[in-house]
C-alpha positions in Angstrom: -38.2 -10.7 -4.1 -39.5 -7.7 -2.5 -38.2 -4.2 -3.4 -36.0 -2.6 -0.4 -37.3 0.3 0.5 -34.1 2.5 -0.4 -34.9 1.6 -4.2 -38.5 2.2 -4.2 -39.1 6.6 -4.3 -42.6 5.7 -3.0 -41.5 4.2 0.1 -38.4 6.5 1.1 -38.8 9.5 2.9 -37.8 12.8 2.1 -34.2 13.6 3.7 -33.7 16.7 5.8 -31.2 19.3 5.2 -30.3 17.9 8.7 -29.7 14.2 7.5 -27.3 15.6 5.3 -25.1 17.3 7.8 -25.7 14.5 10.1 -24.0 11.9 7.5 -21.6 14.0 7.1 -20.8 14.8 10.2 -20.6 11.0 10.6 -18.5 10.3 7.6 -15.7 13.4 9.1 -15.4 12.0 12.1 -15.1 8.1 11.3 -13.1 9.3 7.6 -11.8 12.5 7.9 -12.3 15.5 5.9 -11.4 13.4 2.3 -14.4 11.7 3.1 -16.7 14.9 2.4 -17.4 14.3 -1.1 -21.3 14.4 -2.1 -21.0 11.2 -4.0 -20.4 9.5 -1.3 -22.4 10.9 1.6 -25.4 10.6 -1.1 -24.4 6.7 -1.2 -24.0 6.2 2.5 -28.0 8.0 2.9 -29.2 5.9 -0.2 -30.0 8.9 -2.6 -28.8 10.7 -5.9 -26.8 13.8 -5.6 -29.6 15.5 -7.0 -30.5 15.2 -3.7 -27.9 16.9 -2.3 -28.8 20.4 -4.4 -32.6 20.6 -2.9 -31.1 21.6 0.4 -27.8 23.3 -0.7 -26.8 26.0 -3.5 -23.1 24.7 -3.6 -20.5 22.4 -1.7 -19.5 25.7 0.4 -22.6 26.0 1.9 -22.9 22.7 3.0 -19.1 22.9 4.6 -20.6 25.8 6.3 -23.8 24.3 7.0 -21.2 21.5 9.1 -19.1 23.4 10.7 -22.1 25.1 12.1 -23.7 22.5 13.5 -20.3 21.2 14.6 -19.8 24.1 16.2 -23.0 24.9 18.1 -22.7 20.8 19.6 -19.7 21.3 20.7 -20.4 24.6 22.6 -23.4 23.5 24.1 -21.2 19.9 25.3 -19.0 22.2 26.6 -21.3 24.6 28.5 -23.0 22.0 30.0 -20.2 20.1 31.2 -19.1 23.8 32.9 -22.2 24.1 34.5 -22.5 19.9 35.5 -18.6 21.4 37.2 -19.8 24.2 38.9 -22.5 21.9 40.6 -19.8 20.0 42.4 -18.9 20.6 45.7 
């Protein structure tokens, strides 16, 4: 039976510091915020938490990390929308 690629370190690559706020972004919005818990966003991408500490110092910084990426989406949705508006007749 063939080893699936999640289980084999040779075959998975390297996650981003942006994966990690991605996933989490994903698990706050389908979970809510009791669903930020390294453990489990490690799960969900497949990876130790060890993972988790090669792209952030502490929890804090990767709340921060979310909130501003949640943030700067949301503006730009938002300021495009305005301008998509001001485009009307």
């Amino acid at each position: 039976m063939p080893e699936r690629e999640q289980d084999d370190p040779l075959l998975r690559t390297r996650l981003s510091r942006e994966d990690w706020i991605q996933a989490a972004l994903s698990e706050l919005s389908g979970h809510g915020p009791d669903a930020l818990k390294i453990d489990r966003v490690a799960a969900k991408l497949g990876v130790s938490k060890g993972s988790f500490y090669m792209h952030f110092k502490a929890r804090e910084n990767w709340y921060d990390a979310i909130l501003d990426e949640w943030s700067h989406s949301y503006t730009n949705i938002i300021l495009v929308e305005q301008m998509l508006l001001s485009l009307e007749p």
